[in-house]
C-alpha positions as a Markdown table, in Angstrom:
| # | Residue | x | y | z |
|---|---|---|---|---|
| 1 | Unk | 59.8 | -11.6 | 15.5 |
| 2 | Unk | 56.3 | -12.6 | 15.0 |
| 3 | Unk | 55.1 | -14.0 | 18.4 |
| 4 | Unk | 58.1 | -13.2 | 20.6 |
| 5 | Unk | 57.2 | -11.8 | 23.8 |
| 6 | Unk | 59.0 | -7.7 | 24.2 |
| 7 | Unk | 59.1 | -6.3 | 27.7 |
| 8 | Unk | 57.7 | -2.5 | 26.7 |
| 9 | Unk | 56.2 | -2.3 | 23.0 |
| 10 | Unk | 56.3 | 1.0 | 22.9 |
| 11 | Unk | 59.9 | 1.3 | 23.2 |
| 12 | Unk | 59.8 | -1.2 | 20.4 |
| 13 | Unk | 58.1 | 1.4 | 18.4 |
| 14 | Unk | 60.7 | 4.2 | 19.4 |
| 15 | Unk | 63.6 | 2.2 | 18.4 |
| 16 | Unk | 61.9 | 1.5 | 14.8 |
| 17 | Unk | 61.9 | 5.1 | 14.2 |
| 18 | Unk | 65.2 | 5.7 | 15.4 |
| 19 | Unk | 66.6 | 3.0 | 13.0 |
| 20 | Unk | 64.7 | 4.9 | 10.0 |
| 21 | Unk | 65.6 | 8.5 | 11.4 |
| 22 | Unk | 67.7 | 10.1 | 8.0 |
| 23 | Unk | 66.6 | 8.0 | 5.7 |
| 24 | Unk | 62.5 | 8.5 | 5.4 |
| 25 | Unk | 62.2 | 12.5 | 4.8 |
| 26 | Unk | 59.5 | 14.3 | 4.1 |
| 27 | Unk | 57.9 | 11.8 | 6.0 |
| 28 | Unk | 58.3 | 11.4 | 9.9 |
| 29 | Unk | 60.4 | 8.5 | 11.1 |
| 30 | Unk | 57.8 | 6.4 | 12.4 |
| 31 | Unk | 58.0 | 3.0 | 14.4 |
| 32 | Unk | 54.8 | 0.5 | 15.2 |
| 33 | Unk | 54.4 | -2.3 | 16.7 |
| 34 | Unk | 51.3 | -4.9 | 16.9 |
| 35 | Unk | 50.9 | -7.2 | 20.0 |
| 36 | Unk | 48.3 | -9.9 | 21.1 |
| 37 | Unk | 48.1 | -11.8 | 24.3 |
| 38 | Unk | 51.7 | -10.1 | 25.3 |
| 39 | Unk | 53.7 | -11.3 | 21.9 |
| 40 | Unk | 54.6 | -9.0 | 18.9 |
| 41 | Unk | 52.7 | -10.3 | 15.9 |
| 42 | Unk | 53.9 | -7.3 | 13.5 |
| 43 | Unk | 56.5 | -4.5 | 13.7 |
| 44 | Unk | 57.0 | -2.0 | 11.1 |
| 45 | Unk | 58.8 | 1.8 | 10.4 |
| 46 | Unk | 58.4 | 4.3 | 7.9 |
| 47 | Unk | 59.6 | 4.0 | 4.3 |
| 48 | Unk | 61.1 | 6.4 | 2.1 |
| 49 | Unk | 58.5 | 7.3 | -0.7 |
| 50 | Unk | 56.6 | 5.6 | -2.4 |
| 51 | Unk | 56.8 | 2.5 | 0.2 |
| 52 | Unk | 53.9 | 2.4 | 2.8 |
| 53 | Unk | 53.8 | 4.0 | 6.4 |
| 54 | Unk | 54.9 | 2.0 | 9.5 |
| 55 | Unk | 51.3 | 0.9 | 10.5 |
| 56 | Unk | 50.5 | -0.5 | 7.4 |
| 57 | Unk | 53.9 | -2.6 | 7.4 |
| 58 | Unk | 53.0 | -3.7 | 11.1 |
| 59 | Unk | 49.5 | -4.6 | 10.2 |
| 60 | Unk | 50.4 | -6.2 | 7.3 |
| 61 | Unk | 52.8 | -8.6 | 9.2 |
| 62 | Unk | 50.7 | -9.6 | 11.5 |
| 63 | Unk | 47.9 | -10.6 | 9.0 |
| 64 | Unk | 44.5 | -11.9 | 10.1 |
| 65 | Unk | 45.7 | -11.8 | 13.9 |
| 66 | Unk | 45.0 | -8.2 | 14.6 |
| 67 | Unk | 41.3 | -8.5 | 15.3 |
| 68 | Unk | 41.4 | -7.6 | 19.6 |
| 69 | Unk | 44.7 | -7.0 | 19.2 |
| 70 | Unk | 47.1 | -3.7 | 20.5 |
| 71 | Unk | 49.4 | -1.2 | 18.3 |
| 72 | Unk | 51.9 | 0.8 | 19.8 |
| 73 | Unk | 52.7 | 3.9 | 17.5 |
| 74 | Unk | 55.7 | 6.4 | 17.8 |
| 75 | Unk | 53.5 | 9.3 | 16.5 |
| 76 | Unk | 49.7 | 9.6 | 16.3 |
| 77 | Unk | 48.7 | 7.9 | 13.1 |
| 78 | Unk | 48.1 | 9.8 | 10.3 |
| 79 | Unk | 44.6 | 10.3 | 8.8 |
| 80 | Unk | 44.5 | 11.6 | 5.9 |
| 81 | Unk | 44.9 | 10.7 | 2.2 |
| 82 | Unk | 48.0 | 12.1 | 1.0 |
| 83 | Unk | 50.9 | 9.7 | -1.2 |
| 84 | Unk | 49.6 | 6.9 | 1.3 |
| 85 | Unk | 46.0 | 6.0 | 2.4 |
| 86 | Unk | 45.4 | 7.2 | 6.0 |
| 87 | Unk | 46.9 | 4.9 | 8.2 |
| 88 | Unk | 44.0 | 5.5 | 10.4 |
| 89 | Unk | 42.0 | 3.7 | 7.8 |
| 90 | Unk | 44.0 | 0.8 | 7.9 |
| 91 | Unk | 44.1 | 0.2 | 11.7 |
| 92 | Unk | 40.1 | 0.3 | 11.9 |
| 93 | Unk | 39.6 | -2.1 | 9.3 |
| 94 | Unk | 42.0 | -4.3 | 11.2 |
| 95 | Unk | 40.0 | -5.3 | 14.1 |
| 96 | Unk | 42.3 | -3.3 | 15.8 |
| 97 | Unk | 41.1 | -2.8 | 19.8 |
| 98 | Unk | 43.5 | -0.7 | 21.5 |
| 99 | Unk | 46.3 | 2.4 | 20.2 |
| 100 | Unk | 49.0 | 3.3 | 22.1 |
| 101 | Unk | 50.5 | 6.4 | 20.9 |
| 102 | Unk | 51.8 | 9.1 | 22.7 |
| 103 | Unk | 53.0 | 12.2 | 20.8 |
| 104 | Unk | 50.3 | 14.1 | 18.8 |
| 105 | Unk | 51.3 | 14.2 | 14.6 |
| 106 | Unk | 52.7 | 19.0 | 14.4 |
| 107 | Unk | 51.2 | 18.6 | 10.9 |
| 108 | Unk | 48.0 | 20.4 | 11.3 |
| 109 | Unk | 46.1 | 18.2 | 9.0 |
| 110 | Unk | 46.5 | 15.7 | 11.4 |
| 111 | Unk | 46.8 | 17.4 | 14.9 |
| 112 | Unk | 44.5 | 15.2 | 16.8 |
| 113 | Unk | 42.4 | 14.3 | 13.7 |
| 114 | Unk | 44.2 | 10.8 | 14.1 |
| 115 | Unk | 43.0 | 9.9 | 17.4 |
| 116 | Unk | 39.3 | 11.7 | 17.1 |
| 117 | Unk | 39.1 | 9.2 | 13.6 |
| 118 | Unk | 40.0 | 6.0 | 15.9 |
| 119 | Unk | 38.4 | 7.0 | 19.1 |
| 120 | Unk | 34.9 | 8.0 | 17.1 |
| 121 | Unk | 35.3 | 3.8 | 15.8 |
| 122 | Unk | 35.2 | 2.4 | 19.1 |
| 123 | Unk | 39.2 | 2.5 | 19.3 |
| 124 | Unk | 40.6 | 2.9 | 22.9 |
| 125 | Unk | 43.3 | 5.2 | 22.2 |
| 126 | Unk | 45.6 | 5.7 | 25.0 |
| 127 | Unk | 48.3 | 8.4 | 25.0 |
| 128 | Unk | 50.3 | 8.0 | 29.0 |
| 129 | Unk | 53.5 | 6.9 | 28.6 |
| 130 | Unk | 56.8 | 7.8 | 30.9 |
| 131 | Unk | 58.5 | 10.9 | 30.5 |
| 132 | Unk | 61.5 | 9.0 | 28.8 |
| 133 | Unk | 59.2 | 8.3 | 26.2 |
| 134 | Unk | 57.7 | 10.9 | 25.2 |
| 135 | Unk | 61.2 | 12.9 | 25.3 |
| 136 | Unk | 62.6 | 10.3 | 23.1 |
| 137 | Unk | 59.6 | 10.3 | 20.6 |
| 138 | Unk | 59.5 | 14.1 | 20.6 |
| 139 | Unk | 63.2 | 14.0 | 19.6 |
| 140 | Unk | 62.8 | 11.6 | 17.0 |
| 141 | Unk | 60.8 | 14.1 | 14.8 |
| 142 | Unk | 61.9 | 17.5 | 16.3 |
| 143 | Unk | 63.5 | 17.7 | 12.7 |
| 144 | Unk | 59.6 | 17.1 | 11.2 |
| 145 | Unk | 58.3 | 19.3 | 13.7 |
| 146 | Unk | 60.5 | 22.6 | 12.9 |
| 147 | Unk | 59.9 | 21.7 | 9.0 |
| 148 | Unk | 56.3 | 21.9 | 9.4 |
| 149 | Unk | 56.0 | 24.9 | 11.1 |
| 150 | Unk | 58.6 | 27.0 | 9.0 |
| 151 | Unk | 59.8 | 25.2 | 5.8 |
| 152 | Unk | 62.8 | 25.0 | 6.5 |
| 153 | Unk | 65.1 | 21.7 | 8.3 |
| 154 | Unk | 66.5 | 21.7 | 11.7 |
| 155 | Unk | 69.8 | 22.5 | 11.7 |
| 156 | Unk | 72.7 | 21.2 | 13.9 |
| 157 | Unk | 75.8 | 22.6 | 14.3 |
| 158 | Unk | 78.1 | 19.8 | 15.2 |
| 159 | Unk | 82.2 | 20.9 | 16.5 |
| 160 | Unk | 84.9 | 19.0 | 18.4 |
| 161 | Unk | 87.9 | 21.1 | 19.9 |
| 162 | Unk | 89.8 | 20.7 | 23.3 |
| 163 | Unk | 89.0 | 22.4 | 26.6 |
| 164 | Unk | 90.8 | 25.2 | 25.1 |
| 165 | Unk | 88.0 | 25.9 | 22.5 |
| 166 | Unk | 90.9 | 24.4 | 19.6 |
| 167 | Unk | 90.0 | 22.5 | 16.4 |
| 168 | Unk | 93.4 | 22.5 | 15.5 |
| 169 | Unk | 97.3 | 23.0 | 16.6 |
| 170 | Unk | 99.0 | 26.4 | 14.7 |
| 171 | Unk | 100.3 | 23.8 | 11.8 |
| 172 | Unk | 96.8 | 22.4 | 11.4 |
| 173 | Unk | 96.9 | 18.9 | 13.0 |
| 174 | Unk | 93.2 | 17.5 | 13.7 |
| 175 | Unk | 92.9 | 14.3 | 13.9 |
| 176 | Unk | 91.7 | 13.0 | 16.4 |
| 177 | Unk | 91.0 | 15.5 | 19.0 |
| 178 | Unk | 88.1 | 13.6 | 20.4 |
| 179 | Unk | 87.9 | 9.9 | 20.9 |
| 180 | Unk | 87.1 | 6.7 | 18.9 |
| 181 | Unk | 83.4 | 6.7 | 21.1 |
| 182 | Unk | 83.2 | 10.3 | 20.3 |
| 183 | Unk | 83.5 | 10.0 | 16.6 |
| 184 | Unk | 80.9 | 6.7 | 16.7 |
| 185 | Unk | 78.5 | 8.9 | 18.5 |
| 186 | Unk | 79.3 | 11.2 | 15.5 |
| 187 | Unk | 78.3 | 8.7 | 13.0 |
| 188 | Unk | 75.0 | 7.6 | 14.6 |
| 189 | Unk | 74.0 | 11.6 | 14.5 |
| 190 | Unk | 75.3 | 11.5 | 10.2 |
| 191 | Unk | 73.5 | 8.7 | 10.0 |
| 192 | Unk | 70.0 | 9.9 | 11.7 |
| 193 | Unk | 70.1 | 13.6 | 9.1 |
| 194 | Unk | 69.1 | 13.6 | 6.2 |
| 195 | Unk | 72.1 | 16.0 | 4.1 |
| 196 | Unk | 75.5 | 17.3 | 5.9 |
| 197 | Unk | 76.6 | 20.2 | 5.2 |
| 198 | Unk | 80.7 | 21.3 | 5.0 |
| 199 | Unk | 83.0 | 23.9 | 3.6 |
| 200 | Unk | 85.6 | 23.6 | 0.7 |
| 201 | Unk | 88.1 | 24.5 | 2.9 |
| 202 | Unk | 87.3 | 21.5 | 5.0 |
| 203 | Unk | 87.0 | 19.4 | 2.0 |
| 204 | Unk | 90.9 | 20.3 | 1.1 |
| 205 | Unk | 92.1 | 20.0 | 3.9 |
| 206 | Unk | 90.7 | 16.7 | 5.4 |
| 207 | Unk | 89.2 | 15.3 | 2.5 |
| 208 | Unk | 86.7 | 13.8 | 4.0 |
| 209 | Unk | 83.9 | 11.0 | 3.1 |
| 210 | Unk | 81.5 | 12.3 | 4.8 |
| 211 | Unk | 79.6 | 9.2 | 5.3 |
| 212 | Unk | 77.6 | 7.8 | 8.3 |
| 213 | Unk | 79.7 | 4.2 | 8.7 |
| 214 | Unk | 78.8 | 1.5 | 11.5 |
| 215 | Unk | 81.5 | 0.4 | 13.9 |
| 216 | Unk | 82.8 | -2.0 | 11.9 |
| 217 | Unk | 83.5 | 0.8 | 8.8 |
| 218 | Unk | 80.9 | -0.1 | 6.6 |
| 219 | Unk | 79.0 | 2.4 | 4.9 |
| 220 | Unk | 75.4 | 3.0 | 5.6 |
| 221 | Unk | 74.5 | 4.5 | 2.5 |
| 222 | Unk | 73.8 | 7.7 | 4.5 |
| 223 | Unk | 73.2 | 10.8 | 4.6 |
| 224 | Unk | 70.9 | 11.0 | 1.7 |
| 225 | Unk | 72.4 | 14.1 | 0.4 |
| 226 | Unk | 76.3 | 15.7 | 1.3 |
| 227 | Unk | 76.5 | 19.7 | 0.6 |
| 228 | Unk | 80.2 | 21.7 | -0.6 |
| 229 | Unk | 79.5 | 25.1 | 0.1 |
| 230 | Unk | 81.9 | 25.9 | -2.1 |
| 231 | Unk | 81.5 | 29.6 | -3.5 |
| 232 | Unk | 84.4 | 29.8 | -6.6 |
| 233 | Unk | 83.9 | 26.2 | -7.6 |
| 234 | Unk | 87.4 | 25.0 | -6.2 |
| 235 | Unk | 86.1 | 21.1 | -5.7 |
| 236 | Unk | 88.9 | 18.7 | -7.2 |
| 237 | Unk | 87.3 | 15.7 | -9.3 |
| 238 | Unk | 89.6 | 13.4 | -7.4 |
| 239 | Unk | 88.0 | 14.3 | -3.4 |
| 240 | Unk | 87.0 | 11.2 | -1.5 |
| 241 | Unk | 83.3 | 12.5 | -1.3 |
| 242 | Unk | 83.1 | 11.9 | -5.0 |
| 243 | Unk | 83.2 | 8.3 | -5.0 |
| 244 | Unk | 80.9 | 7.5 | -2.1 |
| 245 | Unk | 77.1 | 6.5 | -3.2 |
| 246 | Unk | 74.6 | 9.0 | -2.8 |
| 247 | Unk | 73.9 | 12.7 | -4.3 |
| 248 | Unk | 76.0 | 15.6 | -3.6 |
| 249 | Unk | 74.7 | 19.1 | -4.0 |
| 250 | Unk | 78.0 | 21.9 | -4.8 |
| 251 | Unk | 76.7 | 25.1 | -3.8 |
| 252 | Unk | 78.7 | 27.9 | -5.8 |
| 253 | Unk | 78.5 | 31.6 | -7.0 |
| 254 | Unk | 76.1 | 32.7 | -9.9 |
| 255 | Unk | 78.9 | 33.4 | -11.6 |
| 256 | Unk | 81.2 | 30.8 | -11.5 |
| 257 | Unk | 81.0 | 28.2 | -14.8 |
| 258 | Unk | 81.3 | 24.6 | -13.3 |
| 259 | Unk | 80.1 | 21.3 | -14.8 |
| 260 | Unk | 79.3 | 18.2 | -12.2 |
| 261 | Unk | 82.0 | 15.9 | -12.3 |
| 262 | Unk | 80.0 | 13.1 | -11.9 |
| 263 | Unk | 76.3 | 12.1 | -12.1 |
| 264 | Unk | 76.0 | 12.1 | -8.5 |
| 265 | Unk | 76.3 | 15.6 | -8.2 |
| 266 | Unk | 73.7 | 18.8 | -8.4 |
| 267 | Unk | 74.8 | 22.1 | -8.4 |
| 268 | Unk | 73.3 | 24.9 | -7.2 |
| 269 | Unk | 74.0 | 29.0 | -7.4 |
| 270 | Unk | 73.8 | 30.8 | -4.8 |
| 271 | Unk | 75.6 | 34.1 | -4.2 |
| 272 | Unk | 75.7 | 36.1 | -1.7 |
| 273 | Unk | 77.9 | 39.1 | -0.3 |
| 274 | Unk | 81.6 | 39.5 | -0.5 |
| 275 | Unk | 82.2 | 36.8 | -2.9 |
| 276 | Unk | 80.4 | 34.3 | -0.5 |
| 277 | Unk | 77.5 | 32.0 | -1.1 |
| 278 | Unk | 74.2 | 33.1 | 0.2 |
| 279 | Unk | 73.2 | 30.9 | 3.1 |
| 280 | Unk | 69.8 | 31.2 | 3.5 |
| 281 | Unk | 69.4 | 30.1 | -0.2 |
| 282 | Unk | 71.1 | 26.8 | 0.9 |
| 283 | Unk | 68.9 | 26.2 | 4.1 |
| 284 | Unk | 65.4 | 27.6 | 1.8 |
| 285 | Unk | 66.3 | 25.0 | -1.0 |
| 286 | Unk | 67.4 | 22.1 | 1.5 |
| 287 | Unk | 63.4 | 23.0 | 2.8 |
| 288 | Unk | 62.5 | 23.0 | -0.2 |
| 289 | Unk | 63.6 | 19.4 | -0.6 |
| 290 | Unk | 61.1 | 18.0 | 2.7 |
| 291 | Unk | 64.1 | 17.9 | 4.4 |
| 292 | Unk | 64.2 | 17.9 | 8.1 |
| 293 | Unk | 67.5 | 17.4 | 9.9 |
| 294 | Unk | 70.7 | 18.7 | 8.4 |
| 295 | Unk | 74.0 | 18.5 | 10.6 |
| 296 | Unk | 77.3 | 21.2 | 9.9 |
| 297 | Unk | 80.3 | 19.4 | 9.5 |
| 298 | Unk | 82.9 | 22.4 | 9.1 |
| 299 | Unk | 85.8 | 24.8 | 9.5 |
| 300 | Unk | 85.4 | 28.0 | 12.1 |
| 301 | Unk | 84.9 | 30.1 | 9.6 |
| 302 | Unk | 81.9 | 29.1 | 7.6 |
| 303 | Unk | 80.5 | 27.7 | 11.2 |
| 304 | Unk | 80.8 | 31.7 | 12.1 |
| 305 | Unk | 78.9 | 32.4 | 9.1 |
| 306 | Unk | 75.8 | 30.0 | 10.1 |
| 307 | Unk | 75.9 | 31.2 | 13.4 |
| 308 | Unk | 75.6 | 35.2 | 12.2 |
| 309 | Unk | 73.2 | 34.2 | 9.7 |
| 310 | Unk | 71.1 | 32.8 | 12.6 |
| 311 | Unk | 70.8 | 29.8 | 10.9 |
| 312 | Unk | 71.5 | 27.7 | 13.7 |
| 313 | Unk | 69.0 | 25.6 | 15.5 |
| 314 | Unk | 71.2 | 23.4 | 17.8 |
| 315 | Unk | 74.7 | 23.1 | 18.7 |
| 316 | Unk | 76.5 | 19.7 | 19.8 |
| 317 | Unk | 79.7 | 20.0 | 20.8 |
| 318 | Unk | 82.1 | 17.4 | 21.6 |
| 319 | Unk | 84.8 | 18.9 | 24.3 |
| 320 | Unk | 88.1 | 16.3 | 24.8 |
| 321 | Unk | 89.9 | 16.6 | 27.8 |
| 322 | Unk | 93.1 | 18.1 | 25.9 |
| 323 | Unk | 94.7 | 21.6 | 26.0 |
| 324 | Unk | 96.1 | 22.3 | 23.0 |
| 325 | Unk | 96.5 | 26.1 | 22.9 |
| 326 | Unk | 98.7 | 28.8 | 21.0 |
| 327 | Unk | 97.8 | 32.2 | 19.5 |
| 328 | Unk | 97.9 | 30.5 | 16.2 |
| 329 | Unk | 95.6 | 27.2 | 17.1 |
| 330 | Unk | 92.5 | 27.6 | 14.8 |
| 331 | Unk | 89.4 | 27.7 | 17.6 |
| 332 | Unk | 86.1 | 26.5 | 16.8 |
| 333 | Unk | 83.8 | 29.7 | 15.8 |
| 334 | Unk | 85.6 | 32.0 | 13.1 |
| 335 | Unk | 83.8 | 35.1 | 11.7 |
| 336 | Unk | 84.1 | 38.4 | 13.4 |
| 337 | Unk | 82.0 | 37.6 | 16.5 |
| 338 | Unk | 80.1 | 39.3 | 19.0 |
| 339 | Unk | 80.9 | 42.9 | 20.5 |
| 340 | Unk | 78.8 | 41.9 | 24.0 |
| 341 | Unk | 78.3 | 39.3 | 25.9 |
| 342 | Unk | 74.7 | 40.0 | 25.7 |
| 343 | Unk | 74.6 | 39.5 | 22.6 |
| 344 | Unk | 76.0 | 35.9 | 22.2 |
| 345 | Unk | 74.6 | 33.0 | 21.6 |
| 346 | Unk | 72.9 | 31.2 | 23.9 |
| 347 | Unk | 71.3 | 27.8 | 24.7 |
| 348 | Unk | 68.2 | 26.6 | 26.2 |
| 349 | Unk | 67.2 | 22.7 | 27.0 |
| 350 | Unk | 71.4 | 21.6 | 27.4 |
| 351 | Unk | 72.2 | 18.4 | 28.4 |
| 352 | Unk | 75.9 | 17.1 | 28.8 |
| 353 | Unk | 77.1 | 13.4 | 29.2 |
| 354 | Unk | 80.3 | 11.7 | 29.4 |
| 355 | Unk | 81.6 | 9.5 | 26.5 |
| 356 | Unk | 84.7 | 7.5 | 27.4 |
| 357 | Unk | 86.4 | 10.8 | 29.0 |
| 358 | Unk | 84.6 | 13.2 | 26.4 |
| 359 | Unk | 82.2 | 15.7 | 27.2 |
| 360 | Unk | 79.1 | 15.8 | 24.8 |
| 361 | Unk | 76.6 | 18.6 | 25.5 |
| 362 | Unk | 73.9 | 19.5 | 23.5 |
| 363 | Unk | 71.5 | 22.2 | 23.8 |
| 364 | Unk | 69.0 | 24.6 | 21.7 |
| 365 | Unk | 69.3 | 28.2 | 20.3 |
| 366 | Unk | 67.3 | 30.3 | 22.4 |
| 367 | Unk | 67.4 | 33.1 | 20.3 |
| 368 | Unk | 66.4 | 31.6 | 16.9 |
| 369 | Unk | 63.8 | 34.2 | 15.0 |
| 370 | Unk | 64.1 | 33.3 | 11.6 |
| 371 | Unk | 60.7 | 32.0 | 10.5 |
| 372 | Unk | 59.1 | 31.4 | 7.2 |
| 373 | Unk | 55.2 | 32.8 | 7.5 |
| 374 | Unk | 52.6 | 32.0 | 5.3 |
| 375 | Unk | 54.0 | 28.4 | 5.1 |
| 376 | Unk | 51.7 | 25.6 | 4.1 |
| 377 | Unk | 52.8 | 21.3 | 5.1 |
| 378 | Unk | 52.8 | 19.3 | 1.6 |
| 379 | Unk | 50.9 | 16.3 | 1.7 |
| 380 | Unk | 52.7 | 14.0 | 3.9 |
């Protein structure tokens, strides 16, 4: 790395933070990259606490050729002193001539403090890039944005089902509706959240891993953190999930007397009405966590219930060019539904794209209200 020539830096930088994306929260996934007389010199992305920010990293790889030299940065650098020193800090001391950044940090205690801080040292900070760009980089910490201005995560609603609106055939066959592309895209999008969230009923049923694994199988050690919404504590010791690294958080009933079956897993009480578990406990204490992207992996009927609760930020749905149909065939969204169409659901921002034959499209509630006020960001 450390003198190659790269063609745009800055996409350097976004592809950092997209490597890092579910895997660094509360922080922001963050990607930088340091280049002098058109080679890199340093390249860094964000750490999960306490490990350093990605200019520091970048900096620090570079060593004593900064001085007159250019960083590219995903996000606006951050400048204050929180669990890490500012990283504005660390770029003026460096000899640093030039920042290219394009997105301004949504935490307000940096909010343009970042680039005042570098510009006020003789910095040339320069924020054009192409509209690709600054799409991508906005994307990258939509999740970090919609924490910091609510407290709670962004949260995706992920379903596959045929053109028919079917997740299933009447005896319950699933697998696979979509394609082997499909469920790699799938994987990438486990792998960029930081917890996934599914149903017991799912859990019995498919007994999933629920693990984001590369192409070749291999576990990536993500999502951070898997969630059973499980409200009467039904969760056999000998589920798949169980013996997968990472923490699992069962979510049952006040009520109900469980005991974690392993070390790995956190329970948590949260009931709610008609022998259901309160949702909007879930989503506050994921928040609660820093968390900032958290994907629904489930059966129709507890996606109905995030979807009434208005707990839904964005829906991607995976349509396969199958008709499966039949009364019986379980379709996508359980849950009573609406009485008018003007009251569904509806999406702003959607995008669709092929995948092998697939349709993929992806778009944002339009009608999401559900707020937290009086909410103040932590210190990174």
């Amino acid at each position: 790395m450390s003198g190659s020539a790269i063609n745009n830096p800055l996409d350097r930088a976004l592809e950092l933070a997209r490597q890092v994306k579910g895997g660094v929260a509360p922080r922001p996934a963050v990607g930088a990259v340091v280049v002098k007389n058109g080679a890199v010199i340093g390249e860094g992305a964000t750490q999960r606490r306490p490990g350093q920010h990605a200019e520091p990293i970048a900096l620090s790889k570079a060593g004593h050729q900064t001085k007159g030299a250019t960083i590219y940065c995903s996000l606006e650098p951050h400048a204050f002193q929180g669990f890490a020193a500012p990283c504005t800090e660390a770029i003026i001391n460096s000899g640093i001539t030039r920042v290219v950044s394009p997105l301004e940090d949504p935490n307000p205690r940096v909010s343009g403090n970042g680039y005042r801080q570098l510009a006020a040292s003789g910095i040339e900070v320069i924020r054009e890039c192409s509209t690709k760009q600054r799409s991508e980089a906005e994307r990258l910490i939509e999740g970090f944005a919609h924490h910091v201005k609510t407290g709670l995560p962004m949260v995706t609603l992920k379903f596959a089902a045929s053109l028919d609106g079917k997740i299933a055939t009447r005896t319950g066959d699933s697998q696979w509706i979509t394609n082997e592309k499909s469920r790699e895209r799938v994987h990438e999008m486990r792998r960029q959240s930081d917890a996934l969230i599914t149903g017991i009923g799912t859990l019995l049923s498919d007994n999933p891993r629920l693990t984001a694994r590369d192409h070749l199988g291999n576990a990536t050690g993500r999502p951070a953190l898997r969630v059973v919404i499980d409200s009467h504590g039904q969760m056999p010791a000998s589920v798949r999930l169980l013996k997968e690294p990472g923490e699992i958080l069962w979510v049952v009933r006040d009520d109900v007397d469980v005991k974690p079956p392993t070390d790995s897993v956190t329970i948590l009480k949260a009931s709610g009405e008609n022998g259901k578990a309160n949702l909007s406990i879930i989503i506050e204490a994921l928040g609660a966590r820093g968390l900032h992207d958290v994907m629904i992996e489930a059966g129709a009927e507890l996606t109905g219930a995030f979807i009434n609760g208005n707990h839904v930020n964005k829906v991607t749905a995976f349509i396969a060019p199958i008709i499966i149909g039949g009364e019986d065939a379980m379709g996508a969204i359980g849950g009573q539904g609406i009485e008018s169409l003007s009251n569904a659901l509806s999406l702003d921002r959607v995008s669709h794209s092929l995948i092998d034959g697939d349709i993929l499209v992806e778009g944002y509630v339009s009608s999401n209200t559900k707020i937290a006020s009086n909410y103040t960001p932590k210190a990174e």
